[in-house]
Backbone as a chain_set.jsonl record, in Angstrom:
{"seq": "XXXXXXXXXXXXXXXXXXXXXXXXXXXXXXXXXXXXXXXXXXXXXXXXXXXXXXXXXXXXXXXXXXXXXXXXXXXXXXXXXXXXXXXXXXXXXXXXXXXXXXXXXXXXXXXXXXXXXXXXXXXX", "coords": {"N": [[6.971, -10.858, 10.854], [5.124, -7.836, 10.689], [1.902, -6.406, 10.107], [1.629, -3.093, 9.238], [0.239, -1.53, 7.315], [-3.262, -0.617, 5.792], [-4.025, -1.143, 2.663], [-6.464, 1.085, 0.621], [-7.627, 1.354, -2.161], [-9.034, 3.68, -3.859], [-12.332, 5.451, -5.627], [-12.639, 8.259, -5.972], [-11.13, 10.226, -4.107], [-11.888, 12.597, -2.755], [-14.127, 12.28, -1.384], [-13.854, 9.789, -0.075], [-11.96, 11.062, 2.129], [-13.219, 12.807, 3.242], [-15.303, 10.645, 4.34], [-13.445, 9.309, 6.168], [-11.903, 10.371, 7.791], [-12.972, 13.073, 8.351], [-15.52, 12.223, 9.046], [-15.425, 9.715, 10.629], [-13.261, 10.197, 12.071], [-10.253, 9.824, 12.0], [-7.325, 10.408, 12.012], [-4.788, 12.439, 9.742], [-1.804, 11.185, 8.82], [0.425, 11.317, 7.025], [0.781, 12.806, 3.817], [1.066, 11.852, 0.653], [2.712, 12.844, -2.068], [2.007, 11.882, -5.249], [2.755, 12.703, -8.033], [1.097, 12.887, -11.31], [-1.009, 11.224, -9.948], [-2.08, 12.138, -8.071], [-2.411, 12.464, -5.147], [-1.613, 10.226, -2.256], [-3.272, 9.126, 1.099], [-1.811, 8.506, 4.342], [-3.78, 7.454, 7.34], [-4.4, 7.558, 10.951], [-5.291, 4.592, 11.949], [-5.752, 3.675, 14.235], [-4.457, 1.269, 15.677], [-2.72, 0.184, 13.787], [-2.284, 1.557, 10.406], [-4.266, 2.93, 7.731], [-4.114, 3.313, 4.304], [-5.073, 5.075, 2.073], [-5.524, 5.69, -1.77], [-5.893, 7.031, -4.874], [-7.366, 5.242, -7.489], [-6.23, 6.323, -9.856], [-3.536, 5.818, -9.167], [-2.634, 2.982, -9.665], [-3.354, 2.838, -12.431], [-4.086, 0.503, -15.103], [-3.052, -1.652, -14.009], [-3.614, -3.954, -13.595], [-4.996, -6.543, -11.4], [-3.977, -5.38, -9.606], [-4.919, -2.811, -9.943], [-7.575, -2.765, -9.236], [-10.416, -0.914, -7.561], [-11.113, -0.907, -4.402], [-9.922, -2.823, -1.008], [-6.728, -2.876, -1.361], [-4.293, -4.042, -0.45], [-2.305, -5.592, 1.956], [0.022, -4.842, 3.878], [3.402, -5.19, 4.681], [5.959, -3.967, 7.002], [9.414, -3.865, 6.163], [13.049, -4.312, 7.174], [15.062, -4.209, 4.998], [14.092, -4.855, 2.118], [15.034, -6.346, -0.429], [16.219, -8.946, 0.689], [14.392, -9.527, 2.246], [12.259, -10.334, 0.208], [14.023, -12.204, -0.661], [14.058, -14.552, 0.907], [11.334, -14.662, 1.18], [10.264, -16.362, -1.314], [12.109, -18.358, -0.997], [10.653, -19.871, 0.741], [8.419, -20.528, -1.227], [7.035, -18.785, -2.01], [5.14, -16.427, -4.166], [5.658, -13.834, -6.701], [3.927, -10.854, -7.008], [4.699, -8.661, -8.479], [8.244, -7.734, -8.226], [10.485, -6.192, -6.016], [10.521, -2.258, -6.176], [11.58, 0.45, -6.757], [9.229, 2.629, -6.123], [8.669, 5.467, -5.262], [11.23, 8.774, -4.834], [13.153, 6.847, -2.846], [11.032, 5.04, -1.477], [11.159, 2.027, -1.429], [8.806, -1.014, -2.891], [7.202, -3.69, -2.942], [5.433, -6.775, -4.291], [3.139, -9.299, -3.65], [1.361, -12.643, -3.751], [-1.366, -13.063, -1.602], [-3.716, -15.86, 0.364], [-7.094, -16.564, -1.69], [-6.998, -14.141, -3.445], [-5.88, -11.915, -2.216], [-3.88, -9.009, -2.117], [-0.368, -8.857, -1.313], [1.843, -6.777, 0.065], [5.492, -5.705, 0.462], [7.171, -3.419, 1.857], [9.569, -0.094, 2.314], [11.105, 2.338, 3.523], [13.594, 4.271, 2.589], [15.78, 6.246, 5.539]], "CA": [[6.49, -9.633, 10.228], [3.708, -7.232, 11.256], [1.078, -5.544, 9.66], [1.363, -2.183, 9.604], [-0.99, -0.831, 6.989], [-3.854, -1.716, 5.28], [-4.462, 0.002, 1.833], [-7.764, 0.755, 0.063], [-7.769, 2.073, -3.429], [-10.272, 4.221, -3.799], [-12.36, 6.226, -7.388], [-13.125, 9.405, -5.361], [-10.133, 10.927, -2.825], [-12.315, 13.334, -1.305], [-15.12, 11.099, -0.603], [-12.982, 8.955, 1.154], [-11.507, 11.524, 2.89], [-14.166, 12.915, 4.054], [-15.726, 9.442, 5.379], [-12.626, 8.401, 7.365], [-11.33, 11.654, 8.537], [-14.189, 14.028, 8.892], [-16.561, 11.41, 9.697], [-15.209, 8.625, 11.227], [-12.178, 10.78, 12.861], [-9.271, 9.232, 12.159], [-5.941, 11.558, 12.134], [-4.117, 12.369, 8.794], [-0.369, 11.576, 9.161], [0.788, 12.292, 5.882], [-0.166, 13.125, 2.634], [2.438, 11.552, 0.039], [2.696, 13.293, -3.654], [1.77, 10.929, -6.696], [2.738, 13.075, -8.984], [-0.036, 13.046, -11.956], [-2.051, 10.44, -9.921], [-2.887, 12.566, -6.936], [-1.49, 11.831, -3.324], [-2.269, 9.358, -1.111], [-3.34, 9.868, 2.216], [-1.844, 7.895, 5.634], [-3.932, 7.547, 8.446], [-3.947, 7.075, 11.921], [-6.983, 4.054, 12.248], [-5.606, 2.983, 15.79], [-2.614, 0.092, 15.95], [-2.775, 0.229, 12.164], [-2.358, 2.634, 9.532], [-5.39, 3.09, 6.698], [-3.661, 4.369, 3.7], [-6.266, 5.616, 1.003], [-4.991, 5.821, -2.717], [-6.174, 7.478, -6.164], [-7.064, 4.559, -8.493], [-5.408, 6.277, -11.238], [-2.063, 5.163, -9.215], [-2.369, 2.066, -10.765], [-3.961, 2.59, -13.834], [-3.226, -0.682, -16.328], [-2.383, -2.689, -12.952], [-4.385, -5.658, -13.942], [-5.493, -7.05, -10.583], [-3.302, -4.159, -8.374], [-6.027, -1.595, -10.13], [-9.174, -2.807, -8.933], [-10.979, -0.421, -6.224], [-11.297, -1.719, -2.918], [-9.332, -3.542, -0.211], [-6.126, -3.308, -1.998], [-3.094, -4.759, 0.292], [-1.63, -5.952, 3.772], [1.616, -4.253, 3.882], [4.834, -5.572, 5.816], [7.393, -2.864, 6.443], [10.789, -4.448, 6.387], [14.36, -3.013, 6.951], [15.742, -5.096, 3.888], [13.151, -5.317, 1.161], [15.628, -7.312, -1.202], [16.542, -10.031, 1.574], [12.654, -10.454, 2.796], [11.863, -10.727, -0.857], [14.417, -13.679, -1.171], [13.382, -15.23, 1.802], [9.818, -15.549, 0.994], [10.967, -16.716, -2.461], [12.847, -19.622, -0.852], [9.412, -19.982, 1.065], [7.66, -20.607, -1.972], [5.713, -17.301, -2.336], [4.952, -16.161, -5.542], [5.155, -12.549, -6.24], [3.366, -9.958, -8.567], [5.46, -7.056, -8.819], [9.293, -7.738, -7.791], [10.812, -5.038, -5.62], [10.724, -1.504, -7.379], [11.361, 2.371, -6.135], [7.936, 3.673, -6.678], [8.992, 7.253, -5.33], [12.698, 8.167, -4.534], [13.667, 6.028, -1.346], [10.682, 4.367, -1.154], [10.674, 0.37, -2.356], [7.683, -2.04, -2.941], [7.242, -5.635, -3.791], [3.926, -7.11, -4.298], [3.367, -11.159, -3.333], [-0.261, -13.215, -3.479], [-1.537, -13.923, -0.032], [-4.47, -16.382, -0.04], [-7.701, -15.956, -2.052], [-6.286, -13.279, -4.302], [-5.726, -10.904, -1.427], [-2.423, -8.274, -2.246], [0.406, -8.319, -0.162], [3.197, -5.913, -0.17], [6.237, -5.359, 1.679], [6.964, -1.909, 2.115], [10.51, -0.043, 2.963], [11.32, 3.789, 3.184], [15.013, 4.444, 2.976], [15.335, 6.786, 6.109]], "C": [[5.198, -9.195, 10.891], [2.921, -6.209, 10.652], [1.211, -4.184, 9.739], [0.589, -0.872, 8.975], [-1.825, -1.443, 5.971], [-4.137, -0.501, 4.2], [-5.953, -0.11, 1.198], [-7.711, 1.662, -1.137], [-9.416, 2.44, -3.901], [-10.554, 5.194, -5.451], [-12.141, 7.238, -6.705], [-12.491, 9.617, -3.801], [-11.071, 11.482, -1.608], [-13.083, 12.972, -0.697], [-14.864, 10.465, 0.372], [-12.33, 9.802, 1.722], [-12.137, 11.733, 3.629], [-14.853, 12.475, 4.886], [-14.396, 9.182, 6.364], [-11.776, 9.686, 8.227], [-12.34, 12.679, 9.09], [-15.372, 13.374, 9.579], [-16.657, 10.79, 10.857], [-13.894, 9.117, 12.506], [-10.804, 10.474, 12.697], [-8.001, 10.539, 11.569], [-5.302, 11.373, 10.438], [-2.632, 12.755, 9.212], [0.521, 11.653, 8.073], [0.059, 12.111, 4.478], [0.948, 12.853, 1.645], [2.185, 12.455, -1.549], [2.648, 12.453, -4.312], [2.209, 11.43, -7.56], [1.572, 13.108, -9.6], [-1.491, 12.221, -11.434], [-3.15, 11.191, -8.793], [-2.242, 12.548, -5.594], [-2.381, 11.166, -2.701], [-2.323, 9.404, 0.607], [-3.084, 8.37, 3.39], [-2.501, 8.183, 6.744], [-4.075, 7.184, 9.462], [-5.005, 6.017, 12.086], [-6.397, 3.424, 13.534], [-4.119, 2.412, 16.048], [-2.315, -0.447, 14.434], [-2.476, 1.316, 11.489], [-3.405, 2.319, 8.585], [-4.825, 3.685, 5.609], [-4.676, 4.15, 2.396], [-4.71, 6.065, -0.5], [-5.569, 5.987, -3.931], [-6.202, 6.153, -6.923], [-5.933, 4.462, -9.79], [-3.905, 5.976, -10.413], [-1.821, 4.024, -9.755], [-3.089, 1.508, -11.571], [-3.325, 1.389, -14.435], [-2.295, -1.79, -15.414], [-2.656, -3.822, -13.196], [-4.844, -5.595, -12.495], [-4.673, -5.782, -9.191], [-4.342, -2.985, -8.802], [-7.239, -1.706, -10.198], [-9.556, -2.518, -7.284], [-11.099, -1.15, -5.639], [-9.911, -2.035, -1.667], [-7.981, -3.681, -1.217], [-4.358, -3.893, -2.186], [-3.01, -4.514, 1.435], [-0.582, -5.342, 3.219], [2.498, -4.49, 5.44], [5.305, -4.855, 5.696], [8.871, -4.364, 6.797], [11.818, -3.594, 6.34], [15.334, -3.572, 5.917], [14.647, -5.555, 2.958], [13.74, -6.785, -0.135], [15.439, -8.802, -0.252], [14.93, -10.717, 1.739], [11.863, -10.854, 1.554], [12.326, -12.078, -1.28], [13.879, -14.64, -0.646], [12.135, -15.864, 1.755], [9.734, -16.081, -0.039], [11.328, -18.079, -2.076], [11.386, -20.387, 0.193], [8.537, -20.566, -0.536], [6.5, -19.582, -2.638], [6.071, -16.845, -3.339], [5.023, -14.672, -5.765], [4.969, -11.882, -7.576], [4.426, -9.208, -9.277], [6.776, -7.031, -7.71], [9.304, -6.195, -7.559], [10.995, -3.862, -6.445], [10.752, -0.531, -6.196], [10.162, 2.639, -7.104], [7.926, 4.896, -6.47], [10.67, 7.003, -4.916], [12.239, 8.043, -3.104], [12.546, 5.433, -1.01], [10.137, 2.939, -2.423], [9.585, -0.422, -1.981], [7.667, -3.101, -3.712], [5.488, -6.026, -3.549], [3.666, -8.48, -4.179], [1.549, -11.614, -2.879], [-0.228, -13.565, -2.261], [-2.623, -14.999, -0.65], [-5.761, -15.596, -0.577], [-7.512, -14.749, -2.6], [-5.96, -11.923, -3.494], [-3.88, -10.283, -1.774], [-1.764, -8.318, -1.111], [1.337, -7.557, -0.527], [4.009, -6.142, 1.116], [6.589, -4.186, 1.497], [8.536, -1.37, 2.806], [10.828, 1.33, 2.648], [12.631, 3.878, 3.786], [15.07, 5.723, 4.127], [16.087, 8.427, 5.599]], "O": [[4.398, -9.923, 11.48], [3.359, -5.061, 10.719], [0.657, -3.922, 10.807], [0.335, 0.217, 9.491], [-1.493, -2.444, 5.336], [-4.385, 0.667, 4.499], [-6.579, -1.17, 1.228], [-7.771, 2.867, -0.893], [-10.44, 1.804, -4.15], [-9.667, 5.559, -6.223], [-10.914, 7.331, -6.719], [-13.013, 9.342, -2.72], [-11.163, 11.228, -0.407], [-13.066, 13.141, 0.523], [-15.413, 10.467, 1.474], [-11.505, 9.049, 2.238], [-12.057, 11.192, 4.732], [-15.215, 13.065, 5.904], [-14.682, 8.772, 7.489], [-11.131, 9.558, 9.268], [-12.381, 12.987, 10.281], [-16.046, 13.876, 10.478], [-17.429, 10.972, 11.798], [-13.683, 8.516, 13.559], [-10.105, 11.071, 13.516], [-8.186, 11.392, 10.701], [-5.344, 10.254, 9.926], [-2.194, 13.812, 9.665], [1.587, 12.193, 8.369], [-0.94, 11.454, 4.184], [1.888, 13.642, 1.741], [1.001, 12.473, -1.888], [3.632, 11.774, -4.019], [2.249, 10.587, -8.457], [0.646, 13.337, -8.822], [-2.599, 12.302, -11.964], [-4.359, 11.029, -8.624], [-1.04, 12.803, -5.66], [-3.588, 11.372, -2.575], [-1.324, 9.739, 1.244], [-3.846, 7.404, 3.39], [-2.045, 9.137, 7.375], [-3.903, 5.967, 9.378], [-6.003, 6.61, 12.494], [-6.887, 2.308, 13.703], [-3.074, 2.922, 16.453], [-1.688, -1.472, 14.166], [-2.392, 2.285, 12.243], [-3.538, 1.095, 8.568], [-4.936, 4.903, 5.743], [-4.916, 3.051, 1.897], [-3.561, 6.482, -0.354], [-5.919, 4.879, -4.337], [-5.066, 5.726, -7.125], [-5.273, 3.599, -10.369], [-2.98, 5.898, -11.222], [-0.77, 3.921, -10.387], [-3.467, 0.34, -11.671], [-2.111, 1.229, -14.31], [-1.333, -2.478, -15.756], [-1.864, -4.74, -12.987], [-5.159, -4.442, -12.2], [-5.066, -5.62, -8.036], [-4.594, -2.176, -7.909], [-7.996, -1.06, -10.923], [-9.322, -3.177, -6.271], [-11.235, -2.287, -6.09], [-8.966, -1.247, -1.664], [-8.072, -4.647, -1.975], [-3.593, -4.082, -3.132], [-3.454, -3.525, 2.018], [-0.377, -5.39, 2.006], [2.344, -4.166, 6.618], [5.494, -4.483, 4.538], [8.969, -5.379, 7.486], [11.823, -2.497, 5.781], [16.52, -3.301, 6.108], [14.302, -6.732, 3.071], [13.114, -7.769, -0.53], [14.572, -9.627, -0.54], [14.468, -11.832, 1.494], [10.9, -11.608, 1.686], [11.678, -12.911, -1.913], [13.291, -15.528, -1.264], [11.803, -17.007, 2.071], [8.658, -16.673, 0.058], [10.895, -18.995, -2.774], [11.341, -21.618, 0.193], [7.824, -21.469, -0.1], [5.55, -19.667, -3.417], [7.273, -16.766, -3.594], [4.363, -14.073, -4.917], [5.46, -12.083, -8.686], [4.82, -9.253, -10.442], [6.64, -6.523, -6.598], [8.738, -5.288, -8.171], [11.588, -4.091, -7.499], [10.205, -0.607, -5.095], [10.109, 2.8, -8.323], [7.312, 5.626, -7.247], [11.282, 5.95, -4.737], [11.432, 8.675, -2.423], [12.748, 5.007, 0.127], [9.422, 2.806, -3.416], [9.359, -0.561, -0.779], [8.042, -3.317, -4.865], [4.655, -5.561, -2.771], [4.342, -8.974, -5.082], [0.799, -11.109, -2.044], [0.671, -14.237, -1.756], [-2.633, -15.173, -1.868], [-5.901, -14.407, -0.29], [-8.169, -13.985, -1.893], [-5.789, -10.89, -4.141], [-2.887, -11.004, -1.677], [-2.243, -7.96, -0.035], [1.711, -7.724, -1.688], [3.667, -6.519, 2.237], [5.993, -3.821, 0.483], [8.901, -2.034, 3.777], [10.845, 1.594, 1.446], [12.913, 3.686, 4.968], [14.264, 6.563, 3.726], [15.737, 9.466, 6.157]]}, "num_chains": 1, "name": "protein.A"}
């Protein structure tokens, strides 16, 4: 697996927009709809993606809704399968696979030191 974005849940969208796009430069490659939470913004930070996200997306998350640093994300082309897999691995996970918008699924799994991981899969 390979990294391919790093999220940061943020109180204040435009703030953070402003620092990593207007500031810092980095390219906006899309802008997803939240519905009531807001949209979250993908961007380009180099051989990575940076994706910025409205707290209120996960209001009442417990430990997924505290600002900051708030997952590594694996894409996979089988979210079920790489879910079993790390399962038969021993990995523990928060938040079994779910459609959080249509066609796109997320799973949530402890890395070390309480760091979030996700795996990540957008039906095409």
């Amino acid at each position: 697996m390979k990294i391919w974005k790093i999220a940061l849940l943020v109180e204040d969208m435009k703030e953070a927009e402003e620092l990593y796009v207007n500031k810092l430069g980095m390219k906006v490659l899309e802008r997803l709809d939240l519905g009531d939470a807001g949209e979250a913004l993908f961007l380009d930070a180099g051989n990575v993606n940076l994706e910025l996200i409205p707290t209120k997306a996960f209001e009442g998350g417990g430990r997924l809704a505290i600002p900051g640093v708030h997952h590594l994300s694996f894409q996979v082309d089988d979210i079920d399968k790489s879910t079993e897999e790390l399962k038969a691995e021993g990995i523990k996970f928060i938040k079994e696979p779910f459609e959080a918008l249509p066609g796109l699924m997320l799973a949530f799994f402890d890395g070390t030191n309480g760091v979030n991981l996700q795996l990540f899969h957008r039906k095409s």
